[in-house]
Gaussian input, Z-matrix of N, CA and C with variables (Angstrom, degrees):
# hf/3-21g

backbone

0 1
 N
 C     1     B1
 C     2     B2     1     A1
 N     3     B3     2     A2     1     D1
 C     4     B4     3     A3     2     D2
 C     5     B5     4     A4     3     D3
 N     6     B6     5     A5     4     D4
 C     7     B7     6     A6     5     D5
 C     8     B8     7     A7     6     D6
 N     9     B9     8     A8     7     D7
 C    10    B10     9     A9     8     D8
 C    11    B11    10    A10     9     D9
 N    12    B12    11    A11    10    D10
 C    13    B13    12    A12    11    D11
 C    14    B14    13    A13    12    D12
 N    15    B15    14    A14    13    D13
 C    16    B16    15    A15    14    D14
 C    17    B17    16    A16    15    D15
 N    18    B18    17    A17    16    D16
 C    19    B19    18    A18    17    D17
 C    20    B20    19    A19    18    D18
 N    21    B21    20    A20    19    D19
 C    22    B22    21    A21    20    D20
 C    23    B23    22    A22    21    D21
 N    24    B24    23    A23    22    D22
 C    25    B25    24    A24    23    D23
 C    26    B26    25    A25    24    D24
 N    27    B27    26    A26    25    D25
 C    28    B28    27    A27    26    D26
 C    29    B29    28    A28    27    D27
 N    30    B30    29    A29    28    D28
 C    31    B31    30    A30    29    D29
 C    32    B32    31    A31    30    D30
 N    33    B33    32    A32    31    D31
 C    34    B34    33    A33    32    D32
 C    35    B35    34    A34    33    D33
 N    36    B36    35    A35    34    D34
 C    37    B37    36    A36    35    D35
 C    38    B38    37    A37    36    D36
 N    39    B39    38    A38    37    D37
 C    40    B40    39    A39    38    D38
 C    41    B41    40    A40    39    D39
 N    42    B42    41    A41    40    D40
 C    43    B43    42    A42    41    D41
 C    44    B44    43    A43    42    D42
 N    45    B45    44    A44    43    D43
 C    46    B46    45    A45    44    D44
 C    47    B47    46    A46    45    D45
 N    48    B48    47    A47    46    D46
 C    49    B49    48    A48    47    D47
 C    50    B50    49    A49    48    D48
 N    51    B51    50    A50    49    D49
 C    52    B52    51    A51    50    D50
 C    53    B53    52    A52    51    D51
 N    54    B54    53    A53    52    D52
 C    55    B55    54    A54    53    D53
 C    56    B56    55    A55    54    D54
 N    57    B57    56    A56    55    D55
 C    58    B58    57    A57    56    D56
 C    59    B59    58    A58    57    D57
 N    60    B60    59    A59    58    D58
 C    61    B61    60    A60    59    D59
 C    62    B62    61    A61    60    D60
 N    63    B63    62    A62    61    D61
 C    64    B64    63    A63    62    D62
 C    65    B65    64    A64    63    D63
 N    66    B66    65    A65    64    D64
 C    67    B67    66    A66    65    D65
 C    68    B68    67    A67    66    D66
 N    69    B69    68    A68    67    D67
 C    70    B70    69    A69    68    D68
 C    71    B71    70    A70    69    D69
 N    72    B72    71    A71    70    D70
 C    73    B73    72    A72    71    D71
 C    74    B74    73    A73    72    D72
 N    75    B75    74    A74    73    D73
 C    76    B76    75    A75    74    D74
 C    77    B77    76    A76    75    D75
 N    78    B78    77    A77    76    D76
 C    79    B79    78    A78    77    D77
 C    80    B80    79    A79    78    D78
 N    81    B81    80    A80    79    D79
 C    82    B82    81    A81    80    D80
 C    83    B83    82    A82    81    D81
 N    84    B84    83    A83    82    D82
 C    85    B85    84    A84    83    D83
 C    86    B86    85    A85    84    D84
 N    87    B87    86    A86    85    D85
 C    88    B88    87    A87    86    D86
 C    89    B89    88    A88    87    D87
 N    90    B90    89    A89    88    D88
 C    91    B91    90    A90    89    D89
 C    92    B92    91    A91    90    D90
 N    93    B93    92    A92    91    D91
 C    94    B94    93    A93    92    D92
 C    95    B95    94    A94    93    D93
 N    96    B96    95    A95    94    D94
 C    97    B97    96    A96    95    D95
 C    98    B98    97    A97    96    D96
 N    99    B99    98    A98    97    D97
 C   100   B100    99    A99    98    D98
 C   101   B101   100   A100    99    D99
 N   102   B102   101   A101   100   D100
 C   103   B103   102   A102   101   D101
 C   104   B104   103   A103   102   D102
 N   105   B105   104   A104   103   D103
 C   106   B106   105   A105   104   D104
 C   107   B107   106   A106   105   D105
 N   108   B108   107   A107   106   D106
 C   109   B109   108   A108   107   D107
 C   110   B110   109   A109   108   D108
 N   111   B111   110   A110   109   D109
 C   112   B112   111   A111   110   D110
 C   113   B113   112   A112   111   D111
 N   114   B114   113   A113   112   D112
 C   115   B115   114   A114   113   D113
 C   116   B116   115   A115   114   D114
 N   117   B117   116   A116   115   D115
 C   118   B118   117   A117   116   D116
 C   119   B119   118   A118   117   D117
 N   120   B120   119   A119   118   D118
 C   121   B121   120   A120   119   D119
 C   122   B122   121   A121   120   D120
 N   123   B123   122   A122   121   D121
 C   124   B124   123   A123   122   D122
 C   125   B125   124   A124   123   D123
 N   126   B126   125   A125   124   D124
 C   127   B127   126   A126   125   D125
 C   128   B128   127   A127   126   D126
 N   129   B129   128   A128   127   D127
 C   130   B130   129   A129   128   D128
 C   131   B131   130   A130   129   D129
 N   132   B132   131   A131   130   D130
 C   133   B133   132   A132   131   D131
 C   134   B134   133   A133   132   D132
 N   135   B135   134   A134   133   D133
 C   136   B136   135   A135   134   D134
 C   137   B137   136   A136   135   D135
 N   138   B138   137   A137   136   D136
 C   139   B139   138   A138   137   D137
 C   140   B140   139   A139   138   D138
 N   141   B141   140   A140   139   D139
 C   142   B142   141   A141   140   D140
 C   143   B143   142   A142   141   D141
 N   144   B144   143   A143   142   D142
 C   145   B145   144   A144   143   D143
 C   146   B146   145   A145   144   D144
 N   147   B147   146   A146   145   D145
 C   148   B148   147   A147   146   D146
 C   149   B149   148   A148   147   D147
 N   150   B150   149   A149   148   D148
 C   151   B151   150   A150   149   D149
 C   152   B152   151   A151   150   D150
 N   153   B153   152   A152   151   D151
 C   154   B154   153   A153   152   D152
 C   155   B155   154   A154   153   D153
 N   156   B156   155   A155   154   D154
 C   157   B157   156   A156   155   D155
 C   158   B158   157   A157   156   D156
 N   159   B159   158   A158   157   D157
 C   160   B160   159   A159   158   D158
 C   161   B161   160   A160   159   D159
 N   162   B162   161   A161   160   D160
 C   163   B163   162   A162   161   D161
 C   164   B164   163   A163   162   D162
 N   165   B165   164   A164   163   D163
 C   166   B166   165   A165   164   D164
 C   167   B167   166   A166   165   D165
 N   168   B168   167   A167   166   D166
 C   169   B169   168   A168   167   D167
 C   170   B170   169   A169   168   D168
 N   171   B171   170   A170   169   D169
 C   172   B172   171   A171   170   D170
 C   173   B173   172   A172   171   D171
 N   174   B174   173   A173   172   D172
 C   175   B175   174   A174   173   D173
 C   176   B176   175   A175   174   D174
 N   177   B177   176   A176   175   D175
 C   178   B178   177   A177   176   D176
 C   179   B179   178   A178   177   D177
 N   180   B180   179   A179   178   D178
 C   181   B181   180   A180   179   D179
 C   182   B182   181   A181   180   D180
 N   183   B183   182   A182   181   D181
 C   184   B184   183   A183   182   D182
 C   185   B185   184   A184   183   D183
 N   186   B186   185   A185   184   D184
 C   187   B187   186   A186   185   D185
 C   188   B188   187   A187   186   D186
 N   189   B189   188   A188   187   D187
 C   190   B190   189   A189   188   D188
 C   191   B191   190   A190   189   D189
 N   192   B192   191   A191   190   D190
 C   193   B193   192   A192   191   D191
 C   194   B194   193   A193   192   D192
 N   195   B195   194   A194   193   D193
 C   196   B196   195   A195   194   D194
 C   197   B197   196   A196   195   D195
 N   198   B198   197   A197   196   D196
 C   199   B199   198   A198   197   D197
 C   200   B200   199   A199   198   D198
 N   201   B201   200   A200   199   D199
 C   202   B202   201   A201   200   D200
 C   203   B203   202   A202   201   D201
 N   204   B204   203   A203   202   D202
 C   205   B205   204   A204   203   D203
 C   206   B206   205   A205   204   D204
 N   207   B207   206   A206   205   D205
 C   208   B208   207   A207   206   D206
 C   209   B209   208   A208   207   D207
 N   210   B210   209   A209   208   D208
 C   211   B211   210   A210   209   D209
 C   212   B212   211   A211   210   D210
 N   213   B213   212   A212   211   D211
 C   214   B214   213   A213   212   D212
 C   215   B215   214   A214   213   D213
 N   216   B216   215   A215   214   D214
 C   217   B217   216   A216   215   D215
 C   218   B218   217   A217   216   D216
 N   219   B219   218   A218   217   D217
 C   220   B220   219   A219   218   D218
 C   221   B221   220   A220   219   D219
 N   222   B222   221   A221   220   D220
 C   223   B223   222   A222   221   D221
 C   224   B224   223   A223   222   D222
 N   225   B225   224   A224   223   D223
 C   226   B226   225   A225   224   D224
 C   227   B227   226   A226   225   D225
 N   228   B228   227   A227   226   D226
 C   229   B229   228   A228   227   D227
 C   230   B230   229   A229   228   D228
 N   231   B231   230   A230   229   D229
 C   232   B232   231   A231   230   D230
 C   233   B233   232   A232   231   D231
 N   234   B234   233   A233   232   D232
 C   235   B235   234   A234   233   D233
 C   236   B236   235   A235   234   D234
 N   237   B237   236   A236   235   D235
 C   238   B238   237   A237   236   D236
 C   239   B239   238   A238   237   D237
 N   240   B240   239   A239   238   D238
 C   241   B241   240   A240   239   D239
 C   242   B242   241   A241   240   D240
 N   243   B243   242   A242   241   D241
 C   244   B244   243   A243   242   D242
 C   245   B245   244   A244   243   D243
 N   246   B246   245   A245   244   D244
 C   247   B247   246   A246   245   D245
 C   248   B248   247   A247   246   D246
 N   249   B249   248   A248   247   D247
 C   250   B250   249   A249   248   D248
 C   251   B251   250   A250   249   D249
 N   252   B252   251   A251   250   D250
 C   253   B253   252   A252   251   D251
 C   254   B254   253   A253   252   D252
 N   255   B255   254   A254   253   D253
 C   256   B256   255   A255   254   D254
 C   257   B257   256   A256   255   D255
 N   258   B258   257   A257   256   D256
 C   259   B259   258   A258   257   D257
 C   260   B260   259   A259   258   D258
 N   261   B261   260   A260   259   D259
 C   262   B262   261   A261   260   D260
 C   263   B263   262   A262   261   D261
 N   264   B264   263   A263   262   D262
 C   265   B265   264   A264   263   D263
 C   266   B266   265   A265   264   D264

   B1=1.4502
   B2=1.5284
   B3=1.2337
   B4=1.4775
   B5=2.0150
   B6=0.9585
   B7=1.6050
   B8=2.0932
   B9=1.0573
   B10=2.1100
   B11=1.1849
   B12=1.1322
   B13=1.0849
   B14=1.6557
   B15=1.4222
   B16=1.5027
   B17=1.3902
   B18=1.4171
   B19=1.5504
   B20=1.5739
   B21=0.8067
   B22=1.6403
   B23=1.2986
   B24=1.4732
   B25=1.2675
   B26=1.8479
   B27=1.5497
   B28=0.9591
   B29=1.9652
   B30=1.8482
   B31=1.1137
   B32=1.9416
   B33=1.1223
   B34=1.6936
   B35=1.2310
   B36=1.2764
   B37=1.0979
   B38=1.2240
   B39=1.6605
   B40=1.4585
   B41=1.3228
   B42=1.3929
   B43=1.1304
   B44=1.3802
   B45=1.1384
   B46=1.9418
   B47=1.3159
   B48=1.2064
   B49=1.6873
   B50=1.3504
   B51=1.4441
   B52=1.3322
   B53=1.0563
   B54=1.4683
   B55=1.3543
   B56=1.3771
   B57=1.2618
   B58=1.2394
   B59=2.0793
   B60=1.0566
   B61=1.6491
   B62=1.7855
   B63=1.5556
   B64=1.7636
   B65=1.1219
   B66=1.3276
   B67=2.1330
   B68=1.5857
   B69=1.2331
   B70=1.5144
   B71=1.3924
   B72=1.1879
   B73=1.7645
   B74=1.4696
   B75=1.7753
   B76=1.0383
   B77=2.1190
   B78=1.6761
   B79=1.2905
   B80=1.4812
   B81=1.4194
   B82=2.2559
   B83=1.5967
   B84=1.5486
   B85=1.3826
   B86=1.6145
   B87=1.3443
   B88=1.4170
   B89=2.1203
   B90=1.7328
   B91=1.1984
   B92=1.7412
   B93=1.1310
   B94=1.2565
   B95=1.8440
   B96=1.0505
   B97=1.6567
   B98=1.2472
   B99=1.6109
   B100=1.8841
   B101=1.6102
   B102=1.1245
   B103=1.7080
   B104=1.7392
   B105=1.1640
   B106=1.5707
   B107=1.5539
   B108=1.7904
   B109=1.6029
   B110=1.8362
   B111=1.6332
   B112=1.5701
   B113=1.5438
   B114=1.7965
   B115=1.6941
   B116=1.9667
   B117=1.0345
   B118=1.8908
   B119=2.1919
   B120=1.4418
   B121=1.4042
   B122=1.6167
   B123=1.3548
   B124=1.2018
   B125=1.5692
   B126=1.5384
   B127=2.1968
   B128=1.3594
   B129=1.3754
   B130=1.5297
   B131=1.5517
   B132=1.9114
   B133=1.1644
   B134=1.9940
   B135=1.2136
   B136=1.0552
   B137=1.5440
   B138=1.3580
   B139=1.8668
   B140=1.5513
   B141=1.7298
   B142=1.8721
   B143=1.8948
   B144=1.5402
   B145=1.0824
   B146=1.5967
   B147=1.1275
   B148=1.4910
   B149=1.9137
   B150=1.0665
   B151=1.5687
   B152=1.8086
   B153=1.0772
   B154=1.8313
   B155=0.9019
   B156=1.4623
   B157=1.9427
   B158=1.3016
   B159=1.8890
   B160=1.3015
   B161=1.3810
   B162=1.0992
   B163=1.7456
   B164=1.6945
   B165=1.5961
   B166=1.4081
   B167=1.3915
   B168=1.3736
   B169=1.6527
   B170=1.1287
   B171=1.6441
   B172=1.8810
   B173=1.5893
   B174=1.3141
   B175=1.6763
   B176=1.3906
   B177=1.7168
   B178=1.7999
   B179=1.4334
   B180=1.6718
   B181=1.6814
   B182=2.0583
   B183=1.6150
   B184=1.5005
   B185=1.4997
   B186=1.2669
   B187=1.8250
   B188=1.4478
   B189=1.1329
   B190=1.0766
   B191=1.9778
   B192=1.2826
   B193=1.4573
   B194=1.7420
   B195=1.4859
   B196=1.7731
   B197=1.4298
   B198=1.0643
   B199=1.6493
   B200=1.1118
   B201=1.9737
   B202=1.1724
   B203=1.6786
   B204=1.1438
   B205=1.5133
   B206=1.6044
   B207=1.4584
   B208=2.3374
   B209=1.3747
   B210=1.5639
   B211=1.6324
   B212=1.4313
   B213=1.6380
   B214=1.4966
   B215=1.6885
   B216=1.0343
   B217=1.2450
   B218=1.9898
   B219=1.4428
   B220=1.3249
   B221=1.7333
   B222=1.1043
   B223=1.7674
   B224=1.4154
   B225=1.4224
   B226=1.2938
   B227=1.3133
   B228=1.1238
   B229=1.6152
   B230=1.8063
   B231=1.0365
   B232=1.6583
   B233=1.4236
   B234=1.6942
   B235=1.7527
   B236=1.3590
   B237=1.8289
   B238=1.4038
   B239=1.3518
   B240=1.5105
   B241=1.4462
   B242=1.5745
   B243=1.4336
   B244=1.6487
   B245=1.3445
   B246=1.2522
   B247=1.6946
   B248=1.6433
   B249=0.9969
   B250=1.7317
   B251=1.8558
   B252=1.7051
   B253=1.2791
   B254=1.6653
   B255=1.6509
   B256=1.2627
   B257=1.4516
   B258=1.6250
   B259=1.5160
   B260=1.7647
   B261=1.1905
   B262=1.4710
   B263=1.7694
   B264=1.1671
   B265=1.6357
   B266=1.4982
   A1=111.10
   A2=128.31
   A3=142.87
   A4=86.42
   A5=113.86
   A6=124.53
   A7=81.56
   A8=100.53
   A9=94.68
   A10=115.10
   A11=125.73
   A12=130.01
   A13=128.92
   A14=89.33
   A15=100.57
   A16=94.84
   A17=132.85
   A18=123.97
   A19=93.13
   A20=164.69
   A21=163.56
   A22=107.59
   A23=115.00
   A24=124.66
   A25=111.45
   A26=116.58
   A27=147.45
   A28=116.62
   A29=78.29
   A30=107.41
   A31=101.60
   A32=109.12
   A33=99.49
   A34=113.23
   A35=154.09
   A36=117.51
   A37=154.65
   A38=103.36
   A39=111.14
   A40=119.37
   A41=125.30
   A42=122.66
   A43=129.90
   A44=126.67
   A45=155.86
   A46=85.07
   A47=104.57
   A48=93.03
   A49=125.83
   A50=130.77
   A51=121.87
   A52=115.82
   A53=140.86
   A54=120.00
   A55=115.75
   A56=124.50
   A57=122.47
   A58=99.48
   A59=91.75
   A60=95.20
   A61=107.13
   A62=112.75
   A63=112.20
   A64=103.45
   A65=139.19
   A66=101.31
   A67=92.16
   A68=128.76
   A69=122.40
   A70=103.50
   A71=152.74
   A72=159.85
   A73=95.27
   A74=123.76
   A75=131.71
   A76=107.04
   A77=90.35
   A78=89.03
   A79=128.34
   A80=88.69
   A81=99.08
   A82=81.88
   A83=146.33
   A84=100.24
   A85=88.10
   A86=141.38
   A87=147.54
   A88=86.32
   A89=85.61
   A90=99.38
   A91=86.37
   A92=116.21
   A93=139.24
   A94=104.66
   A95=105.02
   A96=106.36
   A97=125.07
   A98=98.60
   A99=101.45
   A100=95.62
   A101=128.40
   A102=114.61
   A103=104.17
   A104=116.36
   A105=141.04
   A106=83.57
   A107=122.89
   A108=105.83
   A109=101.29
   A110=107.59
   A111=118.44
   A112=112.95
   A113=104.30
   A114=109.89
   A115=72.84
   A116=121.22
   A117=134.40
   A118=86.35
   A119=108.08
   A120=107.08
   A121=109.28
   A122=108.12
   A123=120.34
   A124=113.50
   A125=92.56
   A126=104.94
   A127=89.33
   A128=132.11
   A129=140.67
   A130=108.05
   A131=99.33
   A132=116.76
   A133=99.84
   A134=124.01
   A135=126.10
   A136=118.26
   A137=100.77
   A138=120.59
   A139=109.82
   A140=106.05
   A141=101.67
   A142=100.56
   A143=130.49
   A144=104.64
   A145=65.24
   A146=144.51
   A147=152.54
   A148=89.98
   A149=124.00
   A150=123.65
   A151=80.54
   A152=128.51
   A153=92.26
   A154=145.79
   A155=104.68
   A156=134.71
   A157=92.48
   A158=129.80
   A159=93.17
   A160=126.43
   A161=117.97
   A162=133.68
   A163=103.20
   A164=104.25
   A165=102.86
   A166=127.33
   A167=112.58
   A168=123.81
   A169=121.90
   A170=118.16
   A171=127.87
   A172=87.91
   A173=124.90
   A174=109.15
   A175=123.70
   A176=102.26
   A177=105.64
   A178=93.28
   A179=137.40
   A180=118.09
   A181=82.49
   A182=81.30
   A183=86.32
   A184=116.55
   A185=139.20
   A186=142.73
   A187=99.40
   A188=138.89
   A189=114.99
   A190=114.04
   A191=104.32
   A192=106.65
   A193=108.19
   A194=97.92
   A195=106.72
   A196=105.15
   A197=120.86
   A198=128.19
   A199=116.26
   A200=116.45
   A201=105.72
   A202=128.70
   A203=88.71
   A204=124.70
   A205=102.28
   A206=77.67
   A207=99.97
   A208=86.76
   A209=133.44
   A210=95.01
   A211=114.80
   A212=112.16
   A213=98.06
   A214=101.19
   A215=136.38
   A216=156.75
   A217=117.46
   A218=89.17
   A219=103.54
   A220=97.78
   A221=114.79
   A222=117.63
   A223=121.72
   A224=107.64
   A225=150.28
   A226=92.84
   A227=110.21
   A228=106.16
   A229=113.77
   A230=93.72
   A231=114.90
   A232=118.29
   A233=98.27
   A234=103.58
   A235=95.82
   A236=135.77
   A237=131.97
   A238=90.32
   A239=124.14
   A240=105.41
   A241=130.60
   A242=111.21
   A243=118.63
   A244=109.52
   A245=129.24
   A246=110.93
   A247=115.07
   A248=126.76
   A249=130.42
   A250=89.88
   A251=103.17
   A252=101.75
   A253=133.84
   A254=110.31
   A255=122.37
   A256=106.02
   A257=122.29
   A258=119.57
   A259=102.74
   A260=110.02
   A261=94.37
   A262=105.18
   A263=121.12
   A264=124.38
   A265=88.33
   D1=-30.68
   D2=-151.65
   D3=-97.03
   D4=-37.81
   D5=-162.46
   D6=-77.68
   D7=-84.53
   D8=169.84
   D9=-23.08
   D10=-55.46
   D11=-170.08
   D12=-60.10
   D13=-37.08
   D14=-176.64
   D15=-91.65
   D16=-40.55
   D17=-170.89
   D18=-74.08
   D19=19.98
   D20=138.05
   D21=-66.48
   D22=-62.67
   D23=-167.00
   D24=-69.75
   D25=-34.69
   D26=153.96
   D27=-13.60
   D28=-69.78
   D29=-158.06
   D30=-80.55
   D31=-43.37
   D32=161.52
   D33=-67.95
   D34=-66.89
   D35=164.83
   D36=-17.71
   D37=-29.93
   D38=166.84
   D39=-84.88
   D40=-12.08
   D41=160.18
   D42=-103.15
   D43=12.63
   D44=124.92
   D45=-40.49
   D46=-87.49
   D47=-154.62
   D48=-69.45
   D49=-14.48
   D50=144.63
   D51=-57.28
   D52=-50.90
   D53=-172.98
   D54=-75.15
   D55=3.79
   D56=-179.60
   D57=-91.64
   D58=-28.11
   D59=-169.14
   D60=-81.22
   D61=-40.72
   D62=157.22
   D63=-67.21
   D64=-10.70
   D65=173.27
   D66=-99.93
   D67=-34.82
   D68=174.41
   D69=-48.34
   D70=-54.04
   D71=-166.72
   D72=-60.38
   D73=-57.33
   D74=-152.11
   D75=-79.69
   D76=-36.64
   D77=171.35
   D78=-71.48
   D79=-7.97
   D80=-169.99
   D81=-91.71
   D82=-6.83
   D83=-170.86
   D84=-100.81
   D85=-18.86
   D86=-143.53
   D87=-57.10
   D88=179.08
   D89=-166.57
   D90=-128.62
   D91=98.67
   D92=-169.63
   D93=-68.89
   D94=-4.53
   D95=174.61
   D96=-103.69
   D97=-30.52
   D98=172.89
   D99=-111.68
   D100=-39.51
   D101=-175.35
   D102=-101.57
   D103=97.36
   D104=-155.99
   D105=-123.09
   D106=-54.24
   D107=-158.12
   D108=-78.51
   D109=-25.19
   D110=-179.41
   D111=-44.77
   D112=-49.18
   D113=-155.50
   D114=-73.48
   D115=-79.68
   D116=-155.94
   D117=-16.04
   D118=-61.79
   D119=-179.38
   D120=-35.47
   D121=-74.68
   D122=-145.98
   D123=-80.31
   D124=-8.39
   D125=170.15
   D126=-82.54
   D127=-44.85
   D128=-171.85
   D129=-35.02
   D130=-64.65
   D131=-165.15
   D132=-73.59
   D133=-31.48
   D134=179.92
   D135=-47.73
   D136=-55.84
   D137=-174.76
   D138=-68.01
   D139=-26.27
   D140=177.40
   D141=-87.43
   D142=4.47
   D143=-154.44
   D144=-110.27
   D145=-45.74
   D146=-146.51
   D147=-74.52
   D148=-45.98
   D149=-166.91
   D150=-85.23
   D151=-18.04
   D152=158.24
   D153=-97.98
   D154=-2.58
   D155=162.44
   D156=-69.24
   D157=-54.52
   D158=-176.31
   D159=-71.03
   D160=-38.04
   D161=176.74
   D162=-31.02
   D163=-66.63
   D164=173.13
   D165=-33.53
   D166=-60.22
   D167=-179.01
   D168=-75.11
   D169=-9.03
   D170=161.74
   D171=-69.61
   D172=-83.86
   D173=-164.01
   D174=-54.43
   D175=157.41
   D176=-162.58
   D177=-75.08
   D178=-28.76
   D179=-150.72
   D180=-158.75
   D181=171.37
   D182=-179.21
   D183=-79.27
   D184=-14.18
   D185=167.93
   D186=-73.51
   D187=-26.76
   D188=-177.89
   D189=-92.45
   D190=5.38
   D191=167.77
   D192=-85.12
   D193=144.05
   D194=-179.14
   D195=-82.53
   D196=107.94
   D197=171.65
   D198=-77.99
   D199=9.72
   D200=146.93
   D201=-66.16
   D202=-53.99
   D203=-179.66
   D204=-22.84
   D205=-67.58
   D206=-163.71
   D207=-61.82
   D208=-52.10
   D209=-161.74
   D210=-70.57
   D211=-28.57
   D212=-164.57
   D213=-84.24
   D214=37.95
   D215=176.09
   D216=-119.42
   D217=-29.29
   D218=175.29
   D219=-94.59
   D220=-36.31
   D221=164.24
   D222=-25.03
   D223=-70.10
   D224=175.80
   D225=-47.70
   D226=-74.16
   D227=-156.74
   D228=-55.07
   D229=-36.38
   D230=-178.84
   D231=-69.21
   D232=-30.86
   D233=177.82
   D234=-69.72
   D235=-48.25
   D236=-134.69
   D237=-96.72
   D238=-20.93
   D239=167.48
   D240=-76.39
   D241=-33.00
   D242=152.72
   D243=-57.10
   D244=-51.97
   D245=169.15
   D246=-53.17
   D247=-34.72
   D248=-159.60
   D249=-75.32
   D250=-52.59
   D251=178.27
   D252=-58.92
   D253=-34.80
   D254=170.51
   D255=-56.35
   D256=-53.25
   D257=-167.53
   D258=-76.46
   D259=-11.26
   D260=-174.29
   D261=-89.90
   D262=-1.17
   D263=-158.10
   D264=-114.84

């Protein structure tokens, strides 16, 4: 159970940190003079995905994380990228 447990917990993290590493790529190519409201989104969405990599690695196992928390965190993240996308179109 402890071996599940950790490859769960494991395993979001690894996809935290990929998505943290495609909006970092995506934010280094922006054009910081005309898309100013895009980067504010996508640093936005950056700092809520990074405070759940840490959140993750404060708790000892994956049941003891609030899956309230992560989705409405996953909410967030999803709203500021439809906003980043609306202002960029």
């Amino acid at each position: 159970m402890i071996e599940t447990d950790d490859m769960r917990k494991e395993a979001l993290s690894i996809v935290l940190l990929a998505f943290l590493v495609v909006i970092a790529v995506y934010v280094w190519s922006l054009n910081l003079l005309t898309q100013e409201r895009v980067f504010g989104f996508l640093i936005s969405a950056e700092l809520i995905v990074f405070a759940m990599l840490t959140y993750t690695y404060y708790k000892q196992t994956f049941d003891e994380l609030n899956k309230t928390l992560l989705l409405m965190a996953c909410l967030a993240v999803i709203d500021l990228l439809i906003f980043s996308t609306v202002v960029l179109g």
